[in-house]
Backbone as a ProteinNet text record, in pm:
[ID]
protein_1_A
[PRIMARY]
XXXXXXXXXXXXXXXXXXXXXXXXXXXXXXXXXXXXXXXXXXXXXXXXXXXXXXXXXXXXXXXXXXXXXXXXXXXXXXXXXXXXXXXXXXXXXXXXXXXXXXXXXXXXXXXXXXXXXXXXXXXXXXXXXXXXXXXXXXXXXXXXXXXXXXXXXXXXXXXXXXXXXXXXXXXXXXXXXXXXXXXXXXXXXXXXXXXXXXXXXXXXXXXXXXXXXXXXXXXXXXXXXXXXXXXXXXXXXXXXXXXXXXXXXXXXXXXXXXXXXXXXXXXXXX
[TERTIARY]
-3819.7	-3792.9	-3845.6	-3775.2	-3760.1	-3852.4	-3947.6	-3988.2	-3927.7	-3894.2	-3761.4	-3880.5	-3806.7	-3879.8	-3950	-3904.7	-3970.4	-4091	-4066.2	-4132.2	-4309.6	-4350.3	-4502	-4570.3	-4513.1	-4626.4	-4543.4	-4659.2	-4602.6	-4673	-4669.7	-4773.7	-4674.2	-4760.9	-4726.5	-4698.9	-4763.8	-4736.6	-4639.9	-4599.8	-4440.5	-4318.2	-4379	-4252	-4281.6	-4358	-4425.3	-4539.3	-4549.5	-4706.7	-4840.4	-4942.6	-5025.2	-5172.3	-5268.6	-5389.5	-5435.9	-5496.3	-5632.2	-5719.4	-5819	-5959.2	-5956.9	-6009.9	-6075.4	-6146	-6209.1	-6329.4	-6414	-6376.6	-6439.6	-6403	-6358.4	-6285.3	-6241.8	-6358.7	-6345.6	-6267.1	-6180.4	-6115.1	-6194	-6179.1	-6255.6	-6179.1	-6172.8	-6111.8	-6145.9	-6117.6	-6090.6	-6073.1	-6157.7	-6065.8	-6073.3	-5962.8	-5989.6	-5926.4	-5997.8	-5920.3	-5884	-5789.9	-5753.1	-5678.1	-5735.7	-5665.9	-5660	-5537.4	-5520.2	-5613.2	-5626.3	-5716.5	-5608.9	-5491.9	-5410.7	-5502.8	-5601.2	-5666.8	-5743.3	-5801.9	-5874.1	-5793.8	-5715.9	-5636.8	-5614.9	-5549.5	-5511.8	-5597.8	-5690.9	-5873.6	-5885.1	-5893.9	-5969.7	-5864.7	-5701.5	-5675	-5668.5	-5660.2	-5711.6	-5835.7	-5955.8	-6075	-6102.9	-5983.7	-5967.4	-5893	-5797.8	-5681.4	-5743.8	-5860.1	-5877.9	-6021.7	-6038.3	-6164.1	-6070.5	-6227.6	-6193.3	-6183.4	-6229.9	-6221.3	-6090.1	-6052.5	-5929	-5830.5	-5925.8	-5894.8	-5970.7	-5824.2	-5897.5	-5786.7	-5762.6	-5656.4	-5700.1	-5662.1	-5688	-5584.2	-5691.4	-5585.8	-5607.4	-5475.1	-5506.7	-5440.7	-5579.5	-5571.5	-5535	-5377.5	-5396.1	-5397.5	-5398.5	-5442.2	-5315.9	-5215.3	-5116.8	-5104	-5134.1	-5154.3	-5035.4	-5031.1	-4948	-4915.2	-5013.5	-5020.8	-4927.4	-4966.7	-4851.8	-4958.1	-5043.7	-5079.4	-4989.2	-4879.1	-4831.9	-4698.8	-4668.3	-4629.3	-4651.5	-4790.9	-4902.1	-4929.2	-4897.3	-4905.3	-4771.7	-4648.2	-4540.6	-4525.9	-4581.4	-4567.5	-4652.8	-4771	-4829.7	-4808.3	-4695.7	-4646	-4666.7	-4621.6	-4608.6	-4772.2	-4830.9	-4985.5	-5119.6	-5060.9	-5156.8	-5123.5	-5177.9	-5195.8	-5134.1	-5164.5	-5116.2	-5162.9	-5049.9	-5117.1	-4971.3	-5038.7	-4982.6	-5021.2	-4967	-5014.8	-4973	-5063.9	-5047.4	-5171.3	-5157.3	-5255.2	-5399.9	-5458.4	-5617.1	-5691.2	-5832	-5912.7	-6066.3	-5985.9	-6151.6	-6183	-6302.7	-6272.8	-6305.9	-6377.7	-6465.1	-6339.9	-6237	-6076.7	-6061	-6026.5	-5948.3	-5994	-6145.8	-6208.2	-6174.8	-6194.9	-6162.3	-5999.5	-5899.7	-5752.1	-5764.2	-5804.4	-5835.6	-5919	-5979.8	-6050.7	-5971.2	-5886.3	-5849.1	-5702.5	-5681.3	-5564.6	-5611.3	-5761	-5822.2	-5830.5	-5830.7	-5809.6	-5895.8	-5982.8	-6105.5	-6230.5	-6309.8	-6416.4	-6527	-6489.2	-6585.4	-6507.9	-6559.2	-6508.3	-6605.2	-6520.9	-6606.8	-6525.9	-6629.4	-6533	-6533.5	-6421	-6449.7	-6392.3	-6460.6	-6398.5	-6267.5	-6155	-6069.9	-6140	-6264.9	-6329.7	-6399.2	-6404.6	-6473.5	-6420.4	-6514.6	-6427.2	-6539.4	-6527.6	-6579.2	-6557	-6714.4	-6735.3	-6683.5	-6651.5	-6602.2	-6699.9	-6625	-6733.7	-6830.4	-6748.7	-6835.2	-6877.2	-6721.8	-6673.8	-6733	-6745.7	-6741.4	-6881.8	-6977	-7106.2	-7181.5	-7106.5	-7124.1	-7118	-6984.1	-6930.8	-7037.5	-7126.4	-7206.5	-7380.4	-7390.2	-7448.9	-7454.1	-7362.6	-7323.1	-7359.6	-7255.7	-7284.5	-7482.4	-7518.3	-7687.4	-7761.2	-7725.3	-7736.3	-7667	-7633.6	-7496.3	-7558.9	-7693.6	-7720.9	-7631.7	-7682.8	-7650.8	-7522.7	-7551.2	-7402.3	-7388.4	-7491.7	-7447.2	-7533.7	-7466.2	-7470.1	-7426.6	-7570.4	-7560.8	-7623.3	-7577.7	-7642.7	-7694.1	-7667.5	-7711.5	-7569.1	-7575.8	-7432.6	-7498.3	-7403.7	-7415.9	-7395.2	-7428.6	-7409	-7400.9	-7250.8	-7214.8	-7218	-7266.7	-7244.9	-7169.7	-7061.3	-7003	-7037.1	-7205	-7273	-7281.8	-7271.7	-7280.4	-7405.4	-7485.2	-7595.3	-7545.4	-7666.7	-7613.2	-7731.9	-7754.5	-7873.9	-7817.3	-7941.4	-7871.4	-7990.6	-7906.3	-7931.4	-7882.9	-7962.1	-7940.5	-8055.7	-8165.3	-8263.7	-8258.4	-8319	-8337.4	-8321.7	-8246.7	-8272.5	-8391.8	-8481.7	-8618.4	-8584.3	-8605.5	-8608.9	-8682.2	-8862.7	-8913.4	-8911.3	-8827.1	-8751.8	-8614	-8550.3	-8423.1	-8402.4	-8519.4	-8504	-8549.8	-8602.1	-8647.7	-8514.2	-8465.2	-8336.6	-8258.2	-8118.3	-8041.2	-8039.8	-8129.7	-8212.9	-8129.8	-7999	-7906.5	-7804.9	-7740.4	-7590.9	-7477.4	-7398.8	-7278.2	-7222.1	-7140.6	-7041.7	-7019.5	-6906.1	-6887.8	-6946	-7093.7	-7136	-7038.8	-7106.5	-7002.5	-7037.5	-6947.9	-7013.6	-6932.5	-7014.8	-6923.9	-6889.1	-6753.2	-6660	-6754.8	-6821.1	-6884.9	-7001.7	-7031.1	-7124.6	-7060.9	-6925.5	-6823.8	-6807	-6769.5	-6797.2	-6861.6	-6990.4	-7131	-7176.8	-7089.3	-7178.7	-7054.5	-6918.3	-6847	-6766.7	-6723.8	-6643	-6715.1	-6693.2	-6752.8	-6751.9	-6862.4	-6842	-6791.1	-6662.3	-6572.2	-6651.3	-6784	-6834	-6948.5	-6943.7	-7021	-6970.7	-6976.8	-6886.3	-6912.4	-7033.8	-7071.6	-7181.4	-7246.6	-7348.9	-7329.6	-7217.6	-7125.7	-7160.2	-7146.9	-7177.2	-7340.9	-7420.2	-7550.1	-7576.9	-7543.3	-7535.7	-7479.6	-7396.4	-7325.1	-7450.8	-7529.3	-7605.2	-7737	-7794.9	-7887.5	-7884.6	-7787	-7752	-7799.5	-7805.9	-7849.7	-7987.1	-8046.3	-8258.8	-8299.9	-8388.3	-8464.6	-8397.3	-8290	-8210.1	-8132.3	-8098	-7995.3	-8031.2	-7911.8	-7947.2	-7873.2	-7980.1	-7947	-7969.8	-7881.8	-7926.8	-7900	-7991.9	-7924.8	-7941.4	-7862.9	-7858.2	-7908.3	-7993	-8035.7	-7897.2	-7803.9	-7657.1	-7560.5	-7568.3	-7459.3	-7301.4	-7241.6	-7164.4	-7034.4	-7068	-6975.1	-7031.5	-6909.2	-6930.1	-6924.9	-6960.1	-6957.9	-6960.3	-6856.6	-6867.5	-6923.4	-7036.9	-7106.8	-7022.1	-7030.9	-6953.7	-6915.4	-6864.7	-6786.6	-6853	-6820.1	-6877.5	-7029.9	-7045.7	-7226.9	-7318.4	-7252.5	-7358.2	-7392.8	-7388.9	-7476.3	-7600.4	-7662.3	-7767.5	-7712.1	-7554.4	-7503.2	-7528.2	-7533.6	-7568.8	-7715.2	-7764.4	-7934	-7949.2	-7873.4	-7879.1	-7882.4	-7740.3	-7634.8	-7760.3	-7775.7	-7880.7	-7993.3	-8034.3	-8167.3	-8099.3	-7983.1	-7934	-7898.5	-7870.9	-7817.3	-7958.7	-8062.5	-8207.2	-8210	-8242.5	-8293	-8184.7	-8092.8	-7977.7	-7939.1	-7933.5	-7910.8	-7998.4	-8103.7	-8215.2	-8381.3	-8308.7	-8518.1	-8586.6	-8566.9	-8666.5	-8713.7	-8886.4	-8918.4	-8888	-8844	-8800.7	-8881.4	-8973	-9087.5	-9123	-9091.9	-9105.5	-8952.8	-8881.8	-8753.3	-8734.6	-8770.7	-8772.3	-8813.1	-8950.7	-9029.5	-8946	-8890.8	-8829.5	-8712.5	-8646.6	-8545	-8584.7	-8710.2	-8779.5	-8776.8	-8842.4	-8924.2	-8732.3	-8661.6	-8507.2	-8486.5	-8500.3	-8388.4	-8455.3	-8640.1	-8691.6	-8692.7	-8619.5	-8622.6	-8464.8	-8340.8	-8215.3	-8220.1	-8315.1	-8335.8	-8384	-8426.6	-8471.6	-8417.7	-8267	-8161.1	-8130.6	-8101.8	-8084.5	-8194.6	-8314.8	-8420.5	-8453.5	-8367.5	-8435.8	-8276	-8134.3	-8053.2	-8071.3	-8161.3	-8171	-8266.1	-8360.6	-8480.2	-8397.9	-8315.4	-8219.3	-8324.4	-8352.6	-8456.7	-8394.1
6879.5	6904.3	6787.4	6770	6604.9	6670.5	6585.9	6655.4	6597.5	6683.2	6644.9	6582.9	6523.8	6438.6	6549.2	6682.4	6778.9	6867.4	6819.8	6965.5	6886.6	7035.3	7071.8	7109.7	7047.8	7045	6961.8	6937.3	6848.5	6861.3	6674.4	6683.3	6703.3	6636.5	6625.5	6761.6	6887.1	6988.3	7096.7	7039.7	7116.2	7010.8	6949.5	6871	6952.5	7016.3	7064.9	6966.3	6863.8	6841.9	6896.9	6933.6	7032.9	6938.3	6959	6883.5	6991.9	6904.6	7023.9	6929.5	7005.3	6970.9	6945.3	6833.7	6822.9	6817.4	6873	6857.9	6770	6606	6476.9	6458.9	6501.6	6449.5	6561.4	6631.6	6727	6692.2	6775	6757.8	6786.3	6707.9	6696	6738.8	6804.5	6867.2	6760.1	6709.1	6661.5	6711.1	6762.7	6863.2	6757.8	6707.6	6672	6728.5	6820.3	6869.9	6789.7	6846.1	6685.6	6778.8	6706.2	6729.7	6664.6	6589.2	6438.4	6320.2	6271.7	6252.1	6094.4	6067.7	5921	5810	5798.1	5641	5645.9	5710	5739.7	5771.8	5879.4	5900.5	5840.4	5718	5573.9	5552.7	5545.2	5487.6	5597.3	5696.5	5859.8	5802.4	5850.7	5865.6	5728.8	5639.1	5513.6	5552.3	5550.8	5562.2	5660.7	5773.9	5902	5768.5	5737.5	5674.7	5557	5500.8	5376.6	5419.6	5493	5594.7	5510.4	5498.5	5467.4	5603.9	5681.7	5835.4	5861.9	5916.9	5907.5	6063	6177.6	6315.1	6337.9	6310.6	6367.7	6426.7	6546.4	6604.1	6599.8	6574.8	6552.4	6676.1	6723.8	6837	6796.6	6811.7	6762	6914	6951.7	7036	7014.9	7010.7	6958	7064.8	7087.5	7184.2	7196.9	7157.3	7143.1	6998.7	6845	6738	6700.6	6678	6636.2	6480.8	6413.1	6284.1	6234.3	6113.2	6046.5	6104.6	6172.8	6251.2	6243.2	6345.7	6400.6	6252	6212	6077.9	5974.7	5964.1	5937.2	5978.7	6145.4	6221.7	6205.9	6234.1	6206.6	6096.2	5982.9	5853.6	5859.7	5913.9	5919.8	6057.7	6118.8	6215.2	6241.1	6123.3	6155.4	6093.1	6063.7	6051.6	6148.1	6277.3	6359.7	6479.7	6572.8	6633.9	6752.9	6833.8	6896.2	6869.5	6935	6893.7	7000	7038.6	7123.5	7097.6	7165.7	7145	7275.7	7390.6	7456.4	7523.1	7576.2	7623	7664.5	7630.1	7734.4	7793.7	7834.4	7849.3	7795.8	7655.3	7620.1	7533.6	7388.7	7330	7439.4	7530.5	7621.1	7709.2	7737.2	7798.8	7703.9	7590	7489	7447.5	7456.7	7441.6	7551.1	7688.8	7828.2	7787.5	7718.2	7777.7	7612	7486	7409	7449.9	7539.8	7588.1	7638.9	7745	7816.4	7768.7	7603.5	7499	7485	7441	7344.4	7401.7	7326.9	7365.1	7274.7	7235	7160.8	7227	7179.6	7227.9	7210	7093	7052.1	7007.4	7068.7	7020.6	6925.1	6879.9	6819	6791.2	6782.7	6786.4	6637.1	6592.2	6486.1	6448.2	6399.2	6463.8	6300.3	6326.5	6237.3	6130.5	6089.2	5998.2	5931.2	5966.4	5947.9	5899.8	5751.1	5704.3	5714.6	5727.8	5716.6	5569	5536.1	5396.2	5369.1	5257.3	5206.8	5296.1	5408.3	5421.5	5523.3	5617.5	5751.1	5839.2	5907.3	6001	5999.5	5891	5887.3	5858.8	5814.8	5834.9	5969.9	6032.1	6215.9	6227.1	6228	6303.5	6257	6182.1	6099.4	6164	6199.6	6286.5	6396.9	6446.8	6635	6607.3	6517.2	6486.4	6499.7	6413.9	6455.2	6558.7	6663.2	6769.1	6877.2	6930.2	7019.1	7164.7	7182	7289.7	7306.1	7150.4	7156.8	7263.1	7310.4	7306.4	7271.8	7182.1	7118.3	6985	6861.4	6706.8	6680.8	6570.2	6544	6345.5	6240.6	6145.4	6106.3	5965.3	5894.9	5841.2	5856.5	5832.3	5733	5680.1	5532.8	5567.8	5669.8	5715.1	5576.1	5558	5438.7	5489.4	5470.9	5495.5	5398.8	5453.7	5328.2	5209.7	5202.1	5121.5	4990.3	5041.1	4942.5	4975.9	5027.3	5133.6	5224.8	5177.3	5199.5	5266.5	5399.2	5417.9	5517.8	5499.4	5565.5	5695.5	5858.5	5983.9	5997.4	6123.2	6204.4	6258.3	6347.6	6301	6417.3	6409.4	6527.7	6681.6	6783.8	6913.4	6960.1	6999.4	7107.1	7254.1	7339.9	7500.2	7447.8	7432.8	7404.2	7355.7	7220.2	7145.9	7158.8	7212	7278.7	7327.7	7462.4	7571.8	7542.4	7419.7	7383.1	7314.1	7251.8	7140.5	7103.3	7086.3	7029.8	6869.3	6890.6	6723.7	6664.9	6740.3	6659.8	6607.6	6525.6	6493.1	6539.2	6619.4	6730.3	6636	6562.6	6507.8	6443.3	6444.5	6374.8	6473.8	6560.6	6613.3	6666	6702.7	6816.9	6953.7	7037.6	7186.9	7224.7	7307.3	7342.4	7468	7478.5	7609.4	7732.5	7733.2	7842.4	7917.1	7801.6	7844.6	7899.9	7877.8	7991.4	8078	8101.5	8219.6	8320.1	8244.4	8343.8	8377.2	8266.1	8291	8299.3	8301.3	8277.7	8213.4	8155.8	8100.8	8082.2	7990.4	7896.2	8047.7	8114.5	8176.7	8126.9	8116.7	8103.3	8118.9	8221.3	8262.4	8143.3	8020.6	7908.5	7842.4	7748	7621.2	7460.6	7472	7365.7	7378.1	7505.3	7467.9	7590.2	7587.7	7681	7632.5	7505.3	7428.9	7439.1	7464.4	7428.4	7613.9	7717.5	7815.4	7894.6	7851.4	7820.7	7845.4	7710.3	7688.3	7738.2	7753.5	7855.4	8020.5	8050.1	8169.3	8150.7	8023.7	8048.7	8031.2	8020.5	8022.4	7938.7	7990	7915.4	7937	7942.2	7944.7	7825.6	7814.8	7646.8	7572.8	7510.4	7416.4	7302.2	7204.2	7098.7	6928.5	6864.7	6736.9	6624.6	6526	6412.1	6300.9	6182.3	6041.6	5940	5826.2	5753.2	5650.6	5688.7	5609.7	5613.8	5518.9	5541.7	5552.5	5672.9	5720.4	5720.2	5717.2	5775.8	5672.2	5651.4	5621.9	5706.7	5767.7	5833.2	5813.4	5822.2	5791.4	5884.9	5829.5	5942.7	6030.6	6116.6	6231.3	6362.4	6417.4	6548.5	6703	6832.1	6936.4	6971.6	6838	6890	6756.5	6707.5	6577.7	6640.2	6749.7	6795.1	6856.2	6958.7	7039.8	7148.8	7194.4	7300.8	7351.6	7216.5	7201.9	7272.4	7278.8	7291.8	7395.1	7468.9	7601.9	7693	7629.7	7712.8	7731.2	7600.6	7609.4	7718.9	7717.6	7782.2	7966.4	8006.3	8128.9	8138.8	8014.6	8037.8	8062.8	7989.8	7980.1	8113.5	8236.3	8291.6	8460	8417.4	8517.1	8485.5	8372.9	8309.6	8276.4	8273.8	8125.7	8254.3	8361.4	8430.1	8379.5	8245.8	8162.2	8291.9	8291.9	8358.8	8303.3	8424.8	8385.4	8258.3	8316.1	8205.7	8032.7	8054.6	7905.1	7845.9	7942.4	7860.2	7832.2	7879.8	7807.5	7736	7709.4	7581	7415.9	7491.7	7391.7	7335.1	7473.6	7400.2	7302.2	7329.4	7258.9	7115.1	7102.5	6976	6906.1	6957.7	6929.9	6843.1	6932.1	6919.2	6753.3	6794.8	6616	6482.5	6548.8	6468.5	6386.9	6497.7	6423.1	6369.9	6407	6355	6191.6	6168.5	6037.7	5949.5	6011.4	5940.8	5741.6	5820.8	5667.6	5574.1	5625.3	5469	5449.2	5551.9	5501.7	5385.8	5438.5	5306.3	5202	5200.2	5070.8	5022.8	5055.3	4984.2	4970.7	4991.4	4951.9	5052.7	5168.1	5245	5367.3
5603.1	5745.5	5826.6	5908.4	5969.1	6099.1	6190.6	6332.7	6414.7	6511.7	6595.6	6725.8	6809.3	6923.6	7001.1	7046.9	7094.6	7041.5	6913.4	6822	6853.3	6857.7	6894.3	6731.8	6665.9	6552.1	6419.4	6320.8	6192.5	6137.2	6060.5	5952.7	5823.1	5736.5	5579.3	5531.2	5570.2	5530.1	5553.9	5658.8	5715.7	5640.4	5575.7	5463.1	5322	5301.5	5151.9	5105.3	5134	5076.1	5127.2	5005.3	5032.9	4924.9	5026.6	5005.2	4949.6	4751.7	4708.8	4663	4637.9	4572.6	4396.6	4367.3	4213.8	4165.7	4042.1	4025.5	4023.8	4060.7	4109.3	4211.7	4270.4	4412.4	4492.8	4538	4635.3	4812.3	4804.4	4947.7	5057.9	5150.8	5235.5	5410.3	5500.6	5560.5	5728.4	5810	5902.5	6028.8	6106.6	6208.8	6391.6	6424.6	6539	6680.1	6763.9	6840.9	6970.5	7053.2	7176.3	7264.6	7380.4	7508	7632	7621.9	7693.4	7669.6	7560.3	7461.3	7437.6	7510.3	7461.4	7461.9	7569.5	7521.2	7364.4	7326.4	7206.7	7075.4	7100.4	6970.6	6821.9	6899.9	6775.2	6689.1	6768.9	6713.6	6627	6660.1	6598.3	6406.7	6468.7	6356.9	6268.1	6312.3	6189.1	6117.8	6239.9	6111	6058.1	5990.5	5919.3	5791.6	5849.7	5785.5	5699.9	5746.8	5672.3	5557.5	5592	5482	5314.3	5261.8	5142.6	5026.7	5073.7	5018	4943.3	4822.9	4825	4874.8	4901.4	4918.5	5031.5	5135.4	5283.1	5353	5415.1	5494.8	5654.3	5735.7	5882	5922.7	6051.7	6071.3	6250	6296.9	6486.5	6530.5	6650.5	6690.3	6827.8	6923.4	7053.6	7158.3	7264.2	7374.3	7465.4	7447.8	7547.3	7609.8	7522.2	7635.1	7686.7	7846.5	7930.1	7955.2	7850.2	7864.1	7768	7644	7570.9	7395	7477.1	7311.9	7193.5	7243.7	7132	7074	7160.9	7100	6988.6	7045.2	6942.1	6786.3	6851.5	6687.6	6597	6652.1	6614.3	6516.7	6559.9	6494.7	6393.5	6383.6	6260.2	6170.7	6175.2	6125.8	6010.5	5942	5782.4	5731.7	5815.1	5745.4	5777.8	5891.4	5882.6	5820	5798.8	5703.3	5788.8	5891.6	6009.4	6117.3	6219.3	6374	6421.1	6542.5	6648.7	6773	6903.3	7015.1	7049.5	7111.1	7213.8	7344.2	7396.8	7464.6	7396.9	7431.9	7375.2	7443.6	7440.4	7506.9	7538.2	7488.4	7492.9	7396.7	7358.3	7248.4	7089.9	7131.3	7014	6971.1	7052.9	7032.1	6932.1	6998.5	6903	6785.1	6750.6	6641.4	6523	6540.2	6513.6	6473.5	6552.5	6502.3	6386.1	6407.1	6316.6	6139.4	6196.2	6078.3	6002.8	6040	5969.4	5876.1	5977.4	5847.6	5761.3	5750.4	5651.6	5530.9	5424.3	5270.4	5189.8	5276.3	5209.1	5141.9	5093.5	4988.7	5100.5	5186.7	5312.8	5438	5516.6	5658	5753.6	5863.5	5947.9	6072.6	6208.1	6314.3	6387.7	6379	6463.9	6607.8	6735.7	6851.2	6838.5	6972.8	6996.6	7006.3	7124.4	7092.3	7082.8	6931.2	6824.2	6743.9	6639.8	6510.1	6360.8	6237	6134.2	6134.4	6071	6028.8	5888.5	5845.8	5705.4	5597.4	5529.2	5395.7	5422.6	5536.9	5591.3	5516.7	5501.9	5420.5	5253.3	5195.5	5100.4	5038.3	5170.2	5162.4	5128.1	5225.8	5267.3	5138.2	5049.2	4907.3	4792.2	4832.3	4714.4	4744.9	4865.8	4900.1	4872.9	4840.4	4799.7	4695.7	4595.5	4486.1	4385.3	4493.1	4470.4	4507.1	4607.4	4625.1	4614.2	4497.5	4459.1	4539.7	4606.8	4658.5	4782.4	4879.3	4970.2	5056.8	5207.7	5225.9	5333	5394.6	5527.7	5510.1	5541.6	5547.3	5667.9	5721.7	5811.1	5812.1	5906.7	5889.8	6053.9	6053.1	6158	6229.5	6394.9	6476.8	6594.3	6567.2	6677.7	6822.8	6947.3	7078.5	7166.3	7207.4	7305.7	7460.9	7541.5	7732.2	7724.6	7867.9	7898.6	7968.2	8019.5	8060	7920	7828.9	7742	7672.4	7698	7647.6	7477.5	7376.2	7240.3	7157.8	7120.6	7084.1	6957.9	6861.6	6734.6	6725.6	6698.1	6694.1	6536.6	6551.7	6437.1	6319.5	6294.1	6217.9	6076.9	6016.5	5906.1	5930.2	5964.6	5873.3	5856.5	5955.2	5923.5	6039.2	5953.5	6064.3	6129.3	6156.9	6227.3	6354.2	6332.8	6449	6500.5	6377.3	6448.6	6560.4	6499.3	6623.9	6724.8	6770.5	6896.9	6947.6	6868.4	6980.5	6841.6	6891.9	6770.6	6718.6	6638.3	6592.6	6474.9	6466.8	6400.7	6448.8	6373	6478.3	6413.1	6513.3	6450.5	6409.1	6522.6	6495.7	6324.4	6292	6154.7	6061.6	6062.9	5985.3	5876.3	5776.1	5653.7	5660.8	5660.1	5603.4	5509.2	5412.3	5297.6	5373.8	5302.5	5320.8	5310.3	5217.5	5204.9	5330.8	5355.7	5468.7	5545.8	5625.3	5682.8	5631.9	5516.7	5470.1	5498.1	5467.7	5464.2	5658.9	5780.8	5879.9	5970.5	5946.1	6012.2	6091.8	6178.6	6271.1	6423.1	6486.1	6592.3	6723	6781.8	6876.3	7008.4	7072.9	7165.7	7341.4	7336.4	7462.9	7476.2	7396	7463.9	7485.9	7608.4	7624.9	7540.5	7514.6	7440.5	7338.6	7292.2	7204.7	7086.7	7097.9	6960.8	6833.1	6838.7	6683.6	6671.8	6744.8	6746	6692.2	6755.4	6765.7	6579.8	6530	6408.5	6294.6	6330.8	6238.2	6250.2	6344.9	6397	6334.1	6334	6249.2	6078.9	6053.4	5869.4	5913.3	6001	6001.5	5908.5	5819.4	5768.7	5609	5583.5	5481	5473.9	5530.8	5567.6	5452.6	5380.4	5300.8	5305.9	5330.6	5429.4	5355.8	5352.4	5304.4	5414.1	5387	5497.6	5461.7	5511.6	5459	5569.7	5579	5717.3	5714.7	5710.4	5678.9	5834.4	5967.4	6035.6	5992.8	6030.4	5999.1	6076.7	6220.9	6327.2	6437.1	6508.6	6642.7	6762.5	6845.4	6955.4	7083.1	7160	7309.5	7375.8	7475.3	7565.3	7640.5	7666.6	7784.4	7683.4	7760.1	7746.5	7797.3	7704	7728	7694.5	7582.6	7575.2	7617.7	7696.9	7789.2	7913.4	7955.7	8048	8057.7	8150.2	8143.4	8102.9	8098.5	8056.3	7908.7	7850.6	7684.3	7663	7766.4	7737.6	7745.6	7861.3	7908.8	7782	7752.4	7657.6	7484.9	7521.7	7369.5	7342.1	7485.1	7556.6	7466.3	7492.7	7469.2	7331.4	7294.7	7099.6	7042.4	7106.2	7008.8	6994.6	7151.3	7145.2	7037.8	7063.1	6984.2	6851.7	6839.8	6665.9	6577.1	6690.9	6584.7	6607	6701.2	6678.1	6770.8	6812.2	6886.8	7023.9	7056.7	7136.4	7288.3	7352	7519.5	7566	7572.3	7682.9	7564.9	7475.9	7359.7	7408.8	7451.4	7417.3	7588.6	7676.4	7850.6	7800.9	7766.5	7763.5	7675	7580.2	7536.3	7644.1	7663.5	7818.3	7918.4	7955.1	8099.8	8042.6	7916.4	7817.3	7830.5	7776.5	7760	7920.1	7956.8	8067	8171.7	8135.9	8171.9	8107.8	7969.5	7891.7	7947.3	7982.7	8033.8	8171.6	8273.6	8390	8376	8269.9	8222.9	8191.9	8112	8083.5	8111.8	8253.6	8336.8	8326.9	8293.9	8299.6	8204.8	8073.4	7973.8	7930.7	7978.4	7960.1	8002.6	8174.9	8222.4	8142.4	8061.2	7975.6	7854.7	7814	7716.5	7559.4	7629	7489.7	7480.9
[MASK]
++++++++++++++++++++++++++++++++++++++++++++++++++++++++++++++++++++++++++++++++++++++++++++++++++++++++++++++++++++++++++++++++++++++++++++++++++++++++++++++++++++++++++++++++++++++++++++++++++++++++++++++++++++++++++++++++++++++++++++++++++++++++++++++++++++++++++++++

């Protein structure tokens, strides 16, 4: 089946090809959701596309874009794996209807824009590889402002510090399938700290590996560069994660002076 210039969805798999897993070469699942997302796009899906990995399915999740999005997708038709566009509710919607394409052993979310560095993916898989417990991998992400401001996040996997603030970096991360399994699907009633919220739910069970390996590039902004993120966190600790009321304000207040700082800590270039 050919995609016609109108059609709102594709992908390799509305032709019959279908991405699986091997027992050396576990599939690896891709999820990027978008909404009016054309300056970034290109970028996103090359550095899926140029992964030296050889088992990776990309799945594009779009929102309705009014821009030259879906243009974009069209043309790379026969190299993603699926993609649709319709309405959602939200990016944690779009994550939830992305999830449920994927046919990977491991997933990971990567935003529009956002790119994987040369040799991401395949870092991650060499990682699992040494931790066959694991089911969530996480590394180090390069955070760009558009000031030109460049600082690298992301640190180890401890409950301890978890449950105070999310001291890993989602983006790019892996989760094995199974951990959905066992905890479910992205709750829809946060606007931005769903993924943080996710993992908060496994406590002090989480089994967690990590690599000091930049992985991802990340442009500053979106739904969790605000104080909204903090808020929102402030409510996952205390419903997902146990964290006690009055430990977890305090962590908010500590949060929230820590982002008021933001700006002088870019102009000091720290």
């Amino acid at each position: 089946m050919q995609t016609s210039h109108a059609s709102k969805c594709g992908g390799k798999r509305c032709k019959g090809t279908l991405a699986t897993s091997g027992r050396d070469c576990p599939l690896v699942s891709v999820v990027t959701v978008i909404f009016n997302g054309h300056p970034y796009v290109q970028g996103c899906l090359e550095s899926v596309l140029q992964q030296d990995y050889p088992n990776i399915e990309h799945i594009v999740i779009d929102g309705g874009s009014t821009d030259d999005t879906l243009d974009v997708l069209r043309r790379y038709d026969d190299r993603l794996a699926f993609w649709k566009s319709e309405p959602d509710h939200g990016v944690y919607d779009a994550w939830n209807k992305g999830l449920r394409e994927t046919h990977g052993e491991w997933v990971c979310f990567l935003g529009v824009d956002d790119e994987f560095l040369p040799g991401a993916v395949s870092a991650y898989m060499a990682l699992a590889a040494k931790n066959p417990e694991a089911e969530y991998l996480s590394s180090r992400v390069k955070w760009a402002h558009p000031s030109g401001y460049v600082r690298t996040i992301g640190s180890p996997w401890t409950w301890n510090r978890f449950r105070k603030m999310m001291c890993t970096a989602h983006v790019g991360s892996m989760h094995r399938r199974s951990l959905y399994d066992r905890l479910g699907s992205y709750d829809t009633s946060y606007c931005s700290a769903a993924d943080y919220e996710l993992l908060l739910r496994a406590r002090d069970q989480l089994k967690a590996a990590f690599m000091p390996t930049t992985t991802v590039i990340m442009r500053a902004g979106g739904v969790s560069d605000d104080t909204t993120a903090l808020v929102e966190a402030k409510r996952a600790k205390i419903t997902a994660g146990g964290r006690n009321p009055l430990l977890a304000q305090l962590d908010l207040q500590i949060a929230k002076a820590k982002f008021a700082l933001r700006p002088f800590r870019r102009a000091l270039g720290r």
